[in-house]
N, C-alpha and C positions, 0 to 999 in steps of 0.2 A: 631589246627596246632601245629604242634612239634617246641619246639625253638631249636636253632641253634648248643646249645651241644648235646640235644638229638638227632638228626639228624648227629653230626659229630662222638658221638658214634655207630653209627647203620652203617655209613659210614666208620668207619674205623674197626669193623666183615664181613662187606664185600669186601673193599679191603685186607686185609687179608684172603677172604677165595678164593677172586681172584688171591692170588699172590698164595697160595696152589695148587690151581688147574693147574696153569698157568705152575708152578717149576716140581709137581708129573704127569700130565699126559702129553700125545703125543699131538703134535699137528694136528694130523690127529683124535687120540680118539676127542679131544676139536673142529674138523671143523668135524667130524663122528657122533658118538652114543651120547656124551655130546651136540652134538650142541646145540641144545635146553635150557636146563638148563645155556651152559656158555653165550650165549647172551639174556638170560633173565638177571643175573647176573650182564653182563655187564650195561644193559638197567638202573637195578636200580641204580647202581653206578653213573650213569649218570645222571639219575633221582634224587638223594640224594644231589649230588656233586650242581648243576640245584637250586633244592630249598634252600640249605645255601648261593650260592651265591646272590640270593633274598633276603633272611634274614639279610645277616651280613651287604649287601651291601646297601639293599632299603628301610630296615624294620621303620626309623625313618624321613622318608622324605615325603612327603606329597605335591602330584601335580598335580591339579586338569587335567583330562584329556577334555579343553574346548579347543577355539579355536583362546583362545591369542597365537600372536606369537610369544611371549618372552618364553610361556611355550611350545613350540613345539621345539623351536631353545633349550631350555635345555635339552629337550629327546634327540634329535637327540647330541647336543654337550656328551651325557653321550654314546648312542647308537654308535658313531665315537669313544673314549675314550675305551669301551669294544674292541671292533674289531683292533684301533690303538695298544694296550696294550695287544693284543692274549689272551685274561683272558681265553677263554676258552682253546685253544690248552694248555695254562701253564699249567693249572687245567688236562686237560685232560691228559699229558705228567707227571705230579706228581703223578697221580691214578694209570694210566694203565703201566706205563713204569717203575717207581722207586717206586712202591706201595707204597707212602708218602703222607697219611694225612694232617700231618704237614705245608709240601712245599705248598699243595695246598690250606688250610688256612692262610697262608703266601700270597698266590697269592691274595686270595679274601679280606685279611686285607687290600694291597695295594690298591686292587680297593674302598676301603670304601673310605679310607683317600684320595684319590683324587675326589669319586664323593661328598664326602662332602665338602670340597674344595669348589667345582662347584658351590652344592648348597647354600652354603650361601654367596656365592657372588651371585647369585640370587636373595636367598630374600631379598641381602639390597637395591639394586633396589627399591622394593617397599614397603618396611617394613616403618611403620610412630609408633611415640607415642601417642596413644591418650590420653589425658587427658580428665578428667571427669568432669562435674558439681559439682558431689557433692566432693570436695576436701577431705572426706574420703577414698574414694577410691583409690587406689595404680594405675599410670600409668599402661598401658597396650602395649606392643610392638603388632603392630597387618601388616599383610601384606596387602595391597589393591590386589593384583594379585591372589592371592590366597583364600584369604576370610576367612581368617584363625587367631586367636590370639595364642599368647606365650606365653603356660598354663601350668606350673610340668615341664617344660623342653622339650615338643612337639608343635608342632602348630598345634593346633584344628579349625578344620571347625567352623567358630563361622560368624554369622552376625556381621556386625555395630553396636555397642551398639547404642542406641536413646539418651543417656545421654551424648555424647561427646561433647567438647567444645571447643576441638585444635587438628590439625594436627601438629603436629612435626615430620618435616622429616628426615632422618638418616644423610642428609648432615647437615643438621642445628646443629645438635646436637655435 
């Protein structure tokens, strides 16, 4: 998978060769003999623009798709958040209309910073400290809803360690 600059250079050769086409031909040549090629064009734009918003916006969150409904009530509170916030019309209206890169990573920055927001006021919900038996070991922040510990700065799919010996929960703390 391409990360997120790679994909926003590839994204802004082709809005720029959108905005070319769009300025130098008719718009009957573009709905005529180009049709073809300018909504392909379009499609990937779309398609580019689609996957960074994925990236910049999903790529460090981690949620199991099961059938708690603490973790269904945060898709859909993220899914209402996307369509309240028109992230895509912005994004769409900053590519095809004001041929800007920019503006429409600007759009998707703001979506970051509010679905992260979201998300960690989720997982303090159920995020606990476990501590260990053996008092070498460094606490571990770990989620119960999730099933996930906070490992290098992500939350890994991890089991229950066997060796725990305290819950400490985020309010206690």
């Amino acid at each position: 998978m391409k990360s997120y600059e790679e994909l926003r250079e590839s994204l802004e050769a082709l809005v720029l060769r959108y905005k070319t086409n769009t300025e130098k031909c008719s718009a009957a040549d573009l709905a005529g003999r180009y049709r073809v090629a300018y909504e392909a064009l379009k499609s990937n734009i779309f398609d580019l623009a689609s996957q960074m918003i994925k990236i910049r916006s999903f790529s460090d969150i981690y949620v199991p798709m099961d059938e708690e409904e603490e973790t269904r009530k945060f898709v859909r509170e993220v899914e209402q958040l996307y369509a309240r916030d028109r992230i895509g019309a912005r994004v769409s209206v900053a590519l095809f209309e004001r041929f800007s890169v920019p503006e429409a990573a600007a759009v998707m920055d703001e979506l970051r910073g509010k679905v992260n927001a979201m998300y960690s006021e989720f997982l303090k919900k159920y995020t606990v400290l476990l501590v260990f038996k053996d008092i070498s070991e460094k606490p571990l922040p770990y989620n119960r809803l999730l099933g996930a510990a906070y490992l290098d700065g992500k939350w890994i799919p991890k089991e229950m360690p066997s060796n725990v010996i305290a819950y400490i929960s985020k309010e206690a703390m």
